[in-house]
C-alpha positions in Angstrom: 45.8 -24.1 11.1 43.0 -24.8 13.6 39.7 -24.8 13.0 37.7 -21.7 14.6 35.2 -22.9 17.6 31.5 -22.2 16.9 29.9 -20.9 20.4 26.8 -22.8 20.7 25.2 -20.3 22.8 25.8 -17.5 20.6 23.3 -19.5 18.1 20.8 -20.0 20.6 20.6 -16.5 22.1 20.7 -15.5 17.6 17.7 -17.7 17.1 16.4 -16.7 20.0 16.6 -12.9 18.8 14.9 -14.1 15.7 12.2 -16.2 16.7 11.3 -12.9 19.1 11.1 -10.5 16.1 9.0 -12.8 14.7 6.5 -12.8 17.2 6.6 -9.2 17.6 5.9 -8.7 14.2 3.5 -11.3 14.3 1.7 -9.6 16.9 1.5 -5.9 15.0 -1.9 -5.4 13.4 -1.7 -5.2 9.3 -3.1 -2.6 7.8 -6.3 -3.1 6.0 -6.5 -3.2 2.0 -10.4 -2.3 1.5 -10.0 1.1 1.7 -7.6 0.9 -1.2 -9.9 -1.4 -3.2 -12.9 0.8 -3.0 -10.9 3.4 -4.6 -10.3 1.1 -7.2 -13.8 0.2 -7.8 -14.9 3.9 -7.7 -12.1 5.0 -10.5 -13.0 2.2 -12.5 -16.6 2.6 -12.4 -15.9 6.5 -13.0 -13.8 5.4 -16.6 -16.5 3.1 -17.5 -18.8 6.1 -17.2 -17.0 8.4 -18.8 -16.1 5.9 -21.9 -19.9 5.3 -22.3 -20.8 8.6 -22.3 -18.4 9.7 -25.1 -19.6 6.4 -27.0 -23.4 7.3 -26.3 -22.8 10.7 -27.7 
């Protein structure tokens, strides 16, 4: 039984492919977190609120 023959060009042209999709995803701008964080900060600072108020009274 003979061993099947790896075409060394088909690697090439695959990493190729990949290292392309990398830089194109590379190049996308992310999305930014803060907006998400301030919400955060604003329901926590809401609870805190509320829990003092039902201590204070």
């Amino acid at each position: 039984m003979s061993e099947p023959q790896i075409d060394p060009a088909g690697n090439t042209q695959a990493f190729r492919a990949f290292a392309n999709n990398q830089d194109v995803e590379a190049a996308q701008p992310k999305a930014s977190r803060l907006p998400i964080w301030i919400a955060l900060g604003a329901v926590a600072v809401a609870v805190i609120a509320v829990v003092a108020y039902l201590l204070a009274g």
